[in-house]
C-alpha positions in Angstrom: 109.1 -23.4 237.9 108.3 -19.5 237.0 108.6 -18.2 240.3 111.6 -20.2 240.8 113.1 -17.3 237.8 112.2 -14.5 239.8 108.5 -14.3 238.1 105.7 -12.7 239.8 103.1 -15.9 238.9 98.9 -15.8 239.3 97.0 -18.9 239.0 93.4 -19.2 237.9 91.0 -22.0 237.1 88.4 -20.1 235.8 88.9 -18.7 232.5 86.5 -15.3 233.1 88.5 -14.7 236.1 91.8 -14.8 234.0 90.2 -12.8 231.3 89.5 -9.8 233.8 93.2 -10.0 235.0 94.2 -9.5 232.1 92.3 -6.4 231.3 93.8 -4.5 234.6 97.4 -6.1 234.7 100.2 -6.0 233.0 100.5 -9.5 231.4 104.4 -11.0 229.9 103.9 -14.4 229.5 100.4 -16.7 229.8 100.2 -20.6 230.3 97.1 -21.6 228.9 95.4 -25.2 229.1 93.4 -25.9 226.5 90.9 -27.8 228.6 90.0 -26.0 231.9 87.4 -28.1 233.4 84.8 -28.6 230.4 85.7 -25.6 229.2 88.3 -25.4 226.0 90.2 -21.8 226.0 91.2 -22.0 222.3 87.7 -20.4 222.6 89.0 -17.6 224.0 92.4 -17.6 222.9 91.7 -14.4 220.1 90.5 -12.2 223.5 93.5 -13.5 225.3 95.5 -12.5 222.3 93.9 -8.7 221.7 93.6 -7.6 225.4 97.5 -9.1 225.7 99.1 -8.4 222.3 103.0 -8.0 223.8 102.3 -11.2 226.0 103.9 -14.7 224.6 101.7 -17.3 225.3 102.0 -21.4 225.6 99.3 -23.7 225.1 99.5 -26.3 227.0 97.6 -29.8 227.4 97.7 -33.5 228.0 93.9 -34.0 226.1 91.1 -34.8 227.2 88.9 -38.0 227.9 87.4 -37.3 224.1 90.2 -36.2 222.6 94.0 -37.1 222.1 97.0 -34.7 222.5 98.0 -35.2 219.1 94.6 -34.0 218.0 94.4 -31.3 220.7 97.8 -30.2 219.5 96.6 -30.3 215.8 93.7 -27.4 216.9 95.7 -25.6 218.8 98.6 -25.1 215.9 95.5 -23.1 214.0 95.3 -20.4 216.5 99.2 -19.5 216.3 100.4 -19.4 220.1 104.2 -18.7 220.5 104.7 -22.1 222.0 102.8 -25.4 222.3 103.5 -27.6 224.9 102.5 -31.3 225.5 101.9 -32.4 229.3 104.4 -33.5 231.1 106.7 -30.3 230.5 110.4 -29.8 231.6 111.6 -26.3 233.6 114.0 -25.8 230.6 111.2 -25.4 228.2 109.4 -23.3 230.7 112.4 -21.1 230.8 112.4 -20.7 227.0 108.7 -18.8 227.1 110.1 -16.7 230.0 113.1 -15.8 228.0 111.3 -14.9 225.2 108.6 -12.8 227.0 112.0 -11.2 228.6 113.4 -10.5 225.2 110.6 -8.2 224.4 107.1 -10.8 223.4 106.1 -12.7 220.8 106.3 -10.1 217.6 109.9 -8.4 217.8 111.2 -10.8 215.3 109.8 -12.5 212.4 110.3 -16.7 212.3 110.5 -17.7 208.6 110.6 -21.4 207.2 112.6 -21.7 203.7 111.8 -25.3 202.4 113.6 -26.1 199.5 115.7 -29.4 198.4 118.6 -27.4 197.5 121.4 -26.4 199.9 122.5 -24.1 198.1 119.4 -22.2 197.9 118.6 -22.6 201.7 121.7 -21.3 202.5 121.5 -18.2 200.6 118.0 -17.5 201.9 118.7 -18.3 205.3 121.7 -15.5 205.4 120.4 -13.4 203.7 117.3 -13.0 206.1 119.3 -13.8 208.7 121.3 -10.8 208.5 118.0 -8.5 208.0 117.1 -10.0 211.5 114.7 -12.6 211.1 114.8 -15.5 212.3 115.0 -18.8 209.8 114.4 -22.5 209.4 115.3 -24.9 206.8 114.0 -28.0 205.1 115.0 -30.0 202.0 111.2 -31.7 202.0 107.5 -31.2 202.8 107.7 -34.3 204.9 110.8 -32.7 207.2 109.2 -29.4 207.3 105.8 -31.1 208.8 107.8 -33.4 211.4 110.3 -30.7 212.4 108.9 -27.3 212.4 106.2 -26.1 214.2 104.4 -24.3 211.6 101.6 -22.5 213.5 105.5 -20.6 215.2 106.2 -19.6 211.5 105.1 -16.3 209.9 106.4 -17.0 206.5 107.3 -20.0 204.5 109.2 -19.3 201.2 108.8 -23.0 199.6 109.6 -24.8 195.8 107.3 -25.5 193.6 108.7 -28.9 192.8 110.8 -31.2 194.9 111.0 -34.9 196.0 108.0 -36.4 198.1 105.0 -34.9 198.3 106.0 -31.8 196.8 106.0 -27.9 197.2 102.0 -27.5 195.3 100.5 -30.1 197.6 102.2 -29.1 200.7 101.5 -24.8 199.8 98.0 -26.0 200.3 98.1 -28.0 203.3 99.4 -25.2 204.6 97.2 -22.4 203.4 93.8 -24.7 204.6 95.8 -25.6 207.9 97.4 -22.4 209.0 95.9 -20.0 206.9 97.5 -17.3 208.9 101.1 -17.9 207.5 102.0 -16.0 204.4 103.5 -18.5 201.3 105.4 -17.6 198.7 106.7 -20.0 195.9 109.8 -20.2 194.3 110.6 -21.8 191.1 113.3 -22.5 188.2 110.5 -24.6 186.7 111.4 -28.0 185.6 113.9 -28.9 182.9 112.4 -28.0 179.5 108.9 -29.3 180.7 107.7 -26.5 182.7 108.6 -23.0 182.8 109.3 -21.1 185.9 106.5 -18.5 185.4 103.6 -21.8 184.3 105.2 -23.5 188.0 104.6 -19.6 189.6 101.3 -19.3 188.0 100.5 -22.8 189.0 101.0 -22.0 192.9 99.2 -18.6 192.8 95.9 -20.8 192.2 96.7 -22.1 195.7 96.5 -18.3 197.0 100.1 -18.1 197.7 101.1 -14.2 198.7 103.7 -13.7 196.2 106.2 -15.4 193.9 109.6 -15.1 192.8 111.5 -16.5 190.2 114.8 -18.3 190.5 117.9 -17.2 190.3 117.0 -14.1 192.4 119.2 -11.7 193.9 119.2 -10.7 198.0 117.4 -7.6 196.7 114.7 -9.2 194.7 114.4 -11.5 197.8 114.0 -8.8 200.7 111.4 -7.2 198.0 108.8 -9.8 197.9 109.4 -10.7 201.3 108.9 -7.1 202.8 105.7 -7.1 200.8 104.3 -10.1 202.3 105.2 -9.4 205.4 103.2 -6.4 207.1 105.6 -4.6 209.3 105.9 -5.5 213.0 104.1 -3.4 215.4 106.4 -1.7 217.8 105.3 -2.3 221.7 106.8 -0.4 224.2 109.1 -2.2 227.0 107.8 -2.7 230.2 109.0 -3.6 233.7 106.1 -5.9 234.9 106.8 -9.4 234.9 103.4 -11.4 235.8 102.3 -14.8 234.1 99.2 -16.1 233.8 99.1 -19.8 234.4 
């Protein structure tokens, strides 16, 4: 399937031996199991990450005799790899990690996930980041944003405070004990004449959220808080290798 794209491909069953190819190589894309033999790479997935920081890299597994894919996915979402993949796999979603490494690696562009039961408000968000260059998803619920959107791809979720089913409070902290790698920030209006929009704020920064704004906002007040949470995006250099680690 790689080499098939005109990709210079190296395959190892040893994690060590991949780990030293990556110190003297430059690496674009990796294909990681998560169970090599008895051993389980999301072990080593930070090392692959530091000595390959412009690299995208897919987990990929079917389980293992003790453990389901579901679950295996569930670990792997904690470590943040640019794409997950279930066994078996299709060449088309091969081809999207290979476009993406091709495109310039995993942290040119920054994936944000607005969740937020009104339209209108997803919307504006979503254009408004949109046309600062990120990249943005949408969902009216907790529950759709969970099902939909693979949240250990997202660097940002700007979520409600309050909204049908389980909520934006509950769901803010499923995420923050989950992936506590993605930044949160709340939004809120508050709620009728029963809450306030700075008690509903308050309310989520006892969750550890990493900022708040209050609704209506403007597209500047937005871009604000979301520049703040966001640490800027390191620049690495382009580079004519193309070699994968499988």
């Amino acid at each position: 399937m790689v080499e098939a794209r005109g990709w210079s491909a190296l395959h190892f069953t040893e994690v060590k031996d991949a780990l030293e190819a990556v110190q003297i190589m430059d690496i674009r894309a990796m294909f990681l199991d998560v169970y090599v033999g008895d051993r389980n790479t999301l072990r080593h997935f930070d090392r692959f990450r530091m000595l390959a920081p412009g690299a995208v890299i897919a987990l990929m597994t079917a389980g293992s005799k003790e453990t389901s894919i579901a679950d295996t996915l569930a670990q792997a979402r904690k470590y943040q790899a640019d794409y997950l993949m279930p066994k078996p796999f299709t060449e088309p979603q091969v081809g999207d990690v290979l476009t993406r490494a091709e495109k310039g690696g995993p942290l040119h562009s920054r994936h944000v996930l607005v969740i937020d039961d009104s339209r209108t408000v997803c919307l504006f968000v979503k254009s408004a980041l949109e046309a600062e260059g990120y990249r943005v998803s949408v969902a009216p619920t907790m529950e759709t944003a969970f099902s939909s959107v693979d949240i250990a791809h997202v660097d940002l979720v700007l979520c409600d405070v309050f909204m049908p089913g389980m909520g934006g409070l509950k769901g803010m902290r499923s995420i923050r004990s989950t992936w506590p790698k993605v930044r949160l920030i709340s939004m809120s209006a508050g709620m009728e004449n029963k809450v306030s929009s700075l008690e509903a704020l308050n309310a989520s920064r006892r969750i550890g959220v990493h900022g708040q704004i209050c609704k209506p906002f403007t597209k500047e007040d937005l871009l604000e808080v979301v520049e703040a949470v966001l640490e800027p995006i390191p620049h690495i250099p382009d580079t004519p290798a193309k070699s994968v680690m499988l």
